[in-house]
N, C-alpha and C positions, 0 to 999 in steps of 0.2 A: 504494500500500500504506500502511497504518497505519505511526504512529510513535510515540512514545514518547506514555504515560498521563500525565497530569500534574493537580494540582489546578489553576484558575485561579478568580477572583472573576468571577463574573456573578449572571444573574437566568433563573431557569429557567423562570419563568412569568410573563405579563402579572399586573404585584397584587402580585407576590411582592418580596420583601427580597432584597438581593446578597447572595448565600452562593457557601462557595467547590462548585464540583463537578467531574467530572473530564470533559475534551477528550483527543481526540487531536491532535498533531502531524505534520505530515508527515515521512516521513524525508528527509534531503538527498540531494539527486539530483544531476545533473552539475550544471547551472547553477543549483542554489543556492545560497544564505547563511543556515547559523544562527547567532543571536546570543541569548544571555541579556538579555534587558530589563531598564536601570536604572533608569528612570524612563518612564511616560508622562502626557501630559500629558491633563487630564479637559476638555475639551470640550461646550457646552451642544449639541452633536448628539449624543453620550451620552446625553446624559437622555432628549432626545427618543425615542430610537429605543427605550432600556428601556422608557419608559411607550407606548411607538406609538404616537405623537403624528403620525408620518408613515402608518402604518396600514402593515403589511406586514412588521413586523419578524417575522422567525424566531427563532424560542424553540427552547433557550435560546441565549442571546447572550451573549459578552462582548465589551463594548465595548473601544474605547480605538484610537485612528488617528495618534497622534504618540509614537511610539516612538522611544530611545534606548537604547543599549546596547554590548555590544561582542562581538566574534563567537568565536564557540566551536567550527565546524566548516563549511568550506567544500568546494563539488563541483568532479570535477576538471577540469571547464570555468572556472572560475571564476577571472580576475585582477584586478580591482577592488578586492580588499581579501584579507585575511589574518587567520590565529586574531589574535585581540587587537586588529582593527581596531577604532575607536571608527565606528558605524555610526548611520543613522537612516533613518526610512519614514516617509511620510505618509500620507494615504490613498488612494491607489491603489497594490495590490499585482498587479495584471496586467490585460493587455491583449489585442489579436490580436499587435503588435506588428511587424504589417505594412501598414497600412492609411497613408495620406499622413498622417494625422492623430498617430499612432503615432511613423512616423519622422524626424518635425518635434518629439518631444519631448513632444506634446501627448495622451499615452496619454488623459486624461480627455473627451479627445472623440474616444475609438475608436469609430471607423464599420463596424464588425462585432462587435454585441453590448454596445458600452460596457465601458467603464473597471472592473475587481474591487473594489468597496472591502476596505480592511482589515478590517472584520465588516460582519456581515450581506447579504454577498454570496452568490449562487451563484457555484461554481466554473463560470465559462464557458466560458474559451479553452485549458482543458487545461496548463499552467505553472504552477498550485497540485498539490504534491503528497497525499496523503491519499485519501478519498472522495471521488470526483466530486459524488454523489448529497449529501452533508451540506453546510452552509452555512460560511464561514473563521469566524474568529475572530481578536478583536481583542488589545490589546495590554496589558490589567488582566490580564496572567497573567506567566509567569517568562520567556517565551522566545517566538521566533517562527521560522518558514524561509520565506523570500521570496525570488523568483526574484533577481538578481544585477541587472539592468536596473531594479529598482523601490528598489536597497540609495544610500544615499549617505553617503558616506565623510565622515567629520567629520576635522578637525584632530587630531592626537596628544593637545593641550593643551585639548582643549574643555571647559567646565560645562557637563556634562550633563543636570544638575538643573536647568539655565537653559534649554536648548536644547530640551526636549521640546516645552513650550507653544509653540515659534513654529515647530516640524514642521508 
């Protein structure tokens, strides 16, 4: 099911200028993690995939795959972290999370379907909530919900402003 409307910054057309427009969110389900976004950090695979320089990208997009932040509502599967955890995600936000590959840690060579990235993925293995049928969405916006297995808990004391770029 849908979640919450939100403005975030992307590019709704190949050509076109970042403007902000509005996404949905997924709602939080049992085993996930929302967190408000404090910083993410801008990556030259950004560019890339706005201008589709890899040829493939879904419009519109927003980019952004090294997120930081801190969490705002957790599902009640969920014990890794807590409202106010200082949290972060790279770019893979789901997997089958069964596969040998998977349970060795190595989600980014899942061997049924490949690793979700943070944008411009399809939703493959069913663990993103929202639309099946629409494409994620990255991290140039206020907030995110990613399954609990993809969340990593930072330090109480962390700079965050420092830790985005090396997500």
């Amino acid at each position: 099911s849908s979640g919450i409307n939100a403005e975030y910054g992307g590019v709704a057309n190949l050509g076109k200028n970042f403007s902000k427009f509005t996404i949905n969110r997924p709602k939080v389900r049992e085993n996930d993690v929302k967190f408000d976004i404090k910083y993410c950090g801008m990556c030259h695979t950004d560019v890339h995939y706005v201008l589709n320089d890899f040829a493939g990208t879904m419009y519109p997009i927003v980019p952004g795959h090294e997120l930081v932040g801190m969490v705002t509502e957790v599902g009640s599967n969920v014990t890794r972290v807590t409202v106010g955890s200082l949290v972060a995600v790279g770019c893979t936000i789901d997997s089958c999370m069964d596969c040998d590959m998977c349970e060795a840690g190595e989600e980014h060579y899942c061997r049924k379907g490949g690793d979700t990235h943070t944008y411009n993925s399809e939703k493959t293995h069913g663990h993103i909530g929202g639309n099946p049928d629409t494409q994620n969405f990255g991290g140039y916006s206020r907030s995110e919900v990613v399954h609990e297995r993809f969340i990593v808990k930072l330090p109480e004391n962390t700079d965050l402003a420092k830790t985005a770029p090396l997500v």
